[in-house]
Residue, then its C-alpha position, 0 to 999 in steps of 0.5 A: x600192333x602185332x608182332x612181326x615173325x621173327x624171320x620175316x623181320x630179320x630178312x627185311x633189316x639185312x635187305x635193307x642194310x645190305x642195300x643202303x648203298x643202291x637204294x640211297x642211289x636209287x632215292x637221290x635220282x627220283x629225289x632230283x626228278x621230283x625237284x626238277x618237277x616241283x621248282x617250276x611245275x610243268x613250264x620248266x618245258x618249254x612253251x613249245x614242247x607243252x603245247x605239243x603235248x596238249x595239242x590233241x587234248x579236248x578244249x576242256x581238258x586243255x583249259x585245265x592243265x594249262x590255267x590252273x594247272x591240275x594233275x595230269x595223269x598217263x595211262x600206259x597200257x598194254x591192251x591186245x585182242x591177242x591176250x583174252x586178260x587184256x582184251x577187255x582194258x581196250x575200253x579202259x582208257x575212256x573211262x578212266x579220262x572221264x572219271x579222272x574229270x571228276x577230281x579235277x584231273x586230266x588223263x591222257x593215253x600215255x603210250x602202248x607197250x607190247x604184250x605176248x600170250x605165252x599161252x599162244x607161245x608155248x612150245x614156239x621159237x617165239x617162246x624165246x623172246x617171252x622173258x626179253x619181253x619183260x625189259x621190252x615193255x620196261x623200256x617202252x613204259x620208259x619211253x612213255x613216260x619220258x615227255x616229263x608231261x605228267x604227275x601220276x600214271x595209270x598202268x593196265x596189265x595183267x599178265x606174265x612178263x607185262x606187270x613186271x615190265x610195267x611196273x619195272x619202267x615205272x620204278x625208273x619213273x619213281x617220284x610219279x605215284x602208280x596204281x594198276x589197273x587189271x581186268x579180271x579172271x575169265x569165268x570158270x570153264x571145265x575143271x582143270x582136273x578134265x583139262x589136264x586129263x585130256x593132255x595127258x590123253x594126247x601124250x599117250x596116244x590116247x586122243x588126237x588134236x581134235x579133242x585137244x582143241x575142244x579141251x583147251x577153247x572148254x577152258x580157255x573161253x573168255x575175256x578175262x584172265x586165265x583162271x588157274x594160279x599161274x604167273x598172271x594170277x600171282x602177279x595180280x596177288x603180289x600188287x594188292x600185297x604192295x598196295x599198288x591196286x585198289x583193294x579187292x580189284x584183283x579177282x572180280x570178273x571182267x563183266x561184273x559191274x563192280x570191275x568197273x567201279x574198281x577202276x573209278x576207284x582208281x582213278x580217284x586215288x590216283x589224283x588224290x595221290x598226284x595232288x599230296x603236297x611237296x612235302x610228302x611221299x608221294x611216289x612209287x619209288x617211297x612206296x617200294x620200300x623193303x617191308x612191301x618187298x618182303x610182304x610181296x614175296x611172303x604173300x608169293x610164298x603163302x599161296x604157292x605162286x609162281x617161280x617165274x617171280x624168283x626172277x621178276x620181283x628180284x629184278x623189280x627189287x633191283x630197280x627200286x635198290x633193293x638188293x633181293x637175293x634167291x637166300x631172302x625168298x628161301x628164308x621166308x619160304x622156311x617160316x611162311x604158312x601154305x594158305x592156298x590150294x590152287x591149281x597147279x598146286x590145287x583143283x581149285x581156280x582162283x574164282x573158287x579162291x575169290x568165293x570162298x574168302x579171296x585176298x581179303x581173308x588172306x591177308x588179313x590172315x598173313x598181317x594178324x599172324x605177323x607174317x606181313x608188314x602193316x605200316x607201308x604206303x599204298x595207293x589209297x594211304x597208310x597201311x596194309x590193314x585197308x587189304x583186308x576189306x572184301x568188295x561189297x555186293x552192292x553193283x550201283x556203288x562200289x561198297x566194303x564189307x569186312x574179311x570171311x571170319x572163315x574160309x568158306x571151303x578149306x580145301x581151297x583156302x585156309x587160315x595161319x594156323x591151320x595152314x596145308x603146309x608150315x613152309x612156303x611154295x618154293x624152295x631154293x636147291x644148291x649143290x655142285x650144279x649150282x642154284x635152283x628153285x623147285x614148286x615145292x607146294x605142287x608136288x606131293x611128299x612121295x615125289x620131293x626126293x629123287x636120285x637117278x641117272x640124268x637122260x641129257x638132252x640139248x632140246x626140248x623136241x628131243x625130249x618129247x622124242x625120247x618118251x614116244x620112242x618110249x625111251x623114258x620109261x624108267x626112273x631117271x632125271x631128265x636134263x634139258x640145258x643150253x636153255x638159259x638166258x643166254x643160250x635162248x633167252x631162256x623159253x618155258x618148257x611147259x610142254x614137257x609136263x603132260x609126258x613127264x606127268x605120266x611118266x610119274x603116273x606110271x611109278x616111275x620116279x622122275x624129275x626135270x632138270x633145266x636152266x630154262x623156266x617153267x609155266x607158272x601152271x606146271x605142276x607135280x613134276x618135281x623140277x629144279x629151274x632157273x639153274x644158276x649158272x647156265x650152260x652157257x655161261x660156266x655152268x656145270x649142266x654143260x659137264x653132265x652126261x647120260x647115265x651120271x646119277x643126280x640127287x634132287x633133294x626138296x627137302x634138304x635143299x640139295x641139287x647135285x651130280x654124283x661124279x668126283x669134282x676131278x672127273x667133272x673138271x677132266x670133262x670138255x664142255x658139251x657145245x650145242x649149235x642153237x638157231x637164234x635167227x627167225x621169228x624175230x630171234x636175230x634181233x635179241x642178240x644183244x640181249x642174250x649178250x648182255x643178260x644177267x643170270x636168272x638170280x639176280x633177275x635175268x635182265x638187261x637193264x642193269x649193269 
């Protein structure tokens, strides 16, 4: 057996010692749930409430689960035409019926929860609902699952904030064993190189709209998943990690038959799940234990992943009674081997990644060097090693063939030992500004380090001003605040990265930062986000004036404004008038109320 690091072992024992209350909370509520289910089966509803349930089933499926009865398994879906990554899991639902047939089981579509393109949203008042989102599609996935009809259940998702939200309604549904279901990445249109030319092209004044739209459809041009390692691509890495997909589904093409073997395959783990007896782990709630916790955030940290996860997989933690902090994922990050070079910390997309080795070499990489926990549940059984199998070529029937014994382009992917970097994607700044997390993996060594006088600004519009008004053209840190959780739910500022990237481009020294977020695909900018406490709620961004020298330190951890504590306490407090009314906005007041900090995962659903 290998041995585990040392760190990656000591983060896991003090997750799970400083959780013993909340997970033993968390065990008993599923616990009662699953006796409830077991004492009486399906007849504890009443005959009335089942033959509701039943009542749409075709006559086949209906005999099954009322005279035997066999596992019935829902399917909450988050299919839109909206999102090119879920477009394609309109026709899931009838494959997955038919072929959960086969293993004498009935499917039924469950419920529908809502899905949001952030690409779509970027930059928009509706960029503000983007995060509340998640605990929407939570709570919808809830609701779903409440008719208490069903002994597993299929969840169809992919993207940002919808994973995170699937799987967190899931958890509060935990004695049910889950398998997810995704589509796959589009295939590859022009090179990210081309795309990121092109924008900042447009932010220069160099190319118009016209080209712009071109640029963006020659990259953004099918069904599928957007290609480049953004918080959609990380969330499909991070569930192959917990043993929550079938292995290998992640990255095999919408229109590739073995996508659709894939989700056969699912299906058949899932009813052999539903039908474990009593006396097993057989729920998802089990599953989420801290070692698979961990490997999620290693395998986050090993290829660079999103930092929207700094907040997700906290919140899913959470749920599961786990309690994750921001100094976990910065210890893992110090030890945890940089394997991937993906864009935005790469040119490379994750159809390169796939083609030259993809997760199987991966985690096979992670689990030999110790990086990773083998003994966990995982939806086809015992262990993480099963992962480290590559889907086979053959399309008729879905087959394995062992990992690449190397990465076919070590520009893309690498092994542990010869990883890009010893430390992980993210960092965790501190100071007197609080807490932050950086991309460390997307910005080039020569970038890490900046101390210069903050530009301060209240909106992100104004920023975009100031840079055409050429008002940026120095070294300086651009403070864009009053966009947190509770200031507006806290938006990506994705659009900021063309003008900000040329700034850099320029040799100027420059850094963002904000107690917003950022796109899962921003990239060389340093940028401290996700600043803890906000604004709005205590924060010392509130204090911070133009001029006031910032240091932002990667390396050292650090994040600070260079003003005397008496100073900064003599300072009122900045005030900022936001519109919270319009595009549906009004209606999350309560959330933006009742929020949790970015931290402890910017939430609405606990306490």
């Amino acid at each position: 057996m290998t041995q585990i690091h040392p760190i990656v072992a000591k983060v896991a024992a003090d997750l799970a010692a400083r959780s013993v209350d909340s997970r033993a909370t968390y065990l008993e509520r599923i616990h009662l749930q699953r006796d409830a289910r077991r004492e009486r089966l399906r007849h504890r509803l009443a005959a009335t409430n089942l033959a509701h349930g039943y009542a749409s089933l075709p006559n086949g499926d209906k005999l099954r689960v009322v005279s035997e009865p066999v596992p019935m398994l829902a399917i909450v879906s988050a299919y839109n035409d909206v999102l090119s990554a879920h477009q394609p899991l309109e026709t899931y639902p009838s494959i997955i019926r038919e072929e959960t047939r086969k293993f004498a089981a009935v499917a039924q579509f469950a419920g529908g929860v809502p899905a949001m393109c952030d690409g779509v949203t970027q930059g928009q008042p509706g960029m503000e609902l983007s995060l509340f989102s998640r605990d929407v599609i939570a709570m919808s996935t809830a609701v779903a699952l409440s008719h208490d009809l069903y002994d597993g259940v299929f969840l169809l998702g992919v993207c940002d904030k919808i994973v995170p939200g699937l799987l967190l309604g899931a958890l509060s549904f935990g004695h049910l064993p889950a398998v997810f279901i995704p589509a796959g990445p589009m295939p590859t249109g022009i090179t990210n190189t081309e795309k990121s030319k092109v924008r900042k092209d447009v932010a220069a004044g160099k190319a118009g709209q016209e080209e712009l739209l071109k640029s963006e459809m020659a990259a953004y041009h099918a069904s599928g998943t957007c290609t480049f390692y953004g918080t959609a691509n990380s969330n499909q890495m991070l569930l192959e990690a917990m043993g929550l997909m079938v292995p290998g589904a992640a990255f095999v093409q919408p229109n590739d038959p073995r996508r659709e073997l894939l989700t056969r395959a699912a299906c058949k783990a899932l009813a052999e799940q539903a039908r474990k007896r009593a006396s097993e782990r057989t729920g998802l709630g089990e599953w989420v234990d801290e070692k698979v916790i961990v490997n999620a955030i290693v395998t986050l940290l090993a290829t660079g992943g999103s930092t929207n996860h700094t907040m997700h997989w906290v919140a899913i933690a959470r749920a599961a009674g786990w309690q994750l902090t921001w100094d976990d994922i910065d210890r893992l990050s110090a030890v945890t081997p940089l394997l991937t070079r993906l864009y935005p910390n790469g040119e490379a997309d994750v159809n390169d990644f796939d083609r030259v080795g993809g997760t199987s070499f991966l985690m096979r990489e992670l689990l030999d060097a110790g990086y990773l926990f083998d003994e966990v549940e995982t939806i086809i059984g015992h262990g993480l090693r099963a992962y480290t199998q590559r889907v086979g070529a053959d399309l008729a029937a879905l087959s394995y063939e062992p990992a690449f014994a190397q990465s076919s382009d070590e520009t893309v992917l690498r092994s542990a030992n010869n990883p890009f970097r010893h430390e992980g994607g993210i960092n965790v700044l501190k100071g007197n500004l609080g807490q932050a997390v950086v991309k460390v993996s997307a910005v080039a060594k020569e970038h890490r380090i900046v101390r210069a006088p903050a530009v301060v600004f209240n909106e992100q519009n104004d920023v975009l001003k100031a840079f055409n008004a050429n008002q940026l053209s120095r070294d300086c840190v651009v403070v864009v605040r009053f966009q947190g959780p509770k200031s507006r739910g806290m938006p990506e500022l994705h659009k900021l990265t063309p003008a900000l990237s040329l700034l850099l481009d320029r040799g100027h020294k420059v850094a963002l930062v904000t107690d917003g977020r950022m796109s899962g695909a921003s990239g060389k900018v340093p940028a401290a986000i996700h600043v803890t406490p906000e604004a709005s709620d205590g924060g010392l961004l509130a204090k911070v004036r133009d001029g006031d020298m910032i240091e932002f330190d990667c390396e050292a951890r650090v994040l600070r404004v260079l003003v005397n504590d008496e100073e900064l306490r003599a300072r009122p407090v900045a005030n900022h008038e936001l519109e919270q009314e319009g595009w549906g906005r009004e209606i999350f007041g309560n959330f933006r109320e009742r929020v949790g900090t970015a931290d402890t995962g910017a939430t609405v659903l606990f306490g």
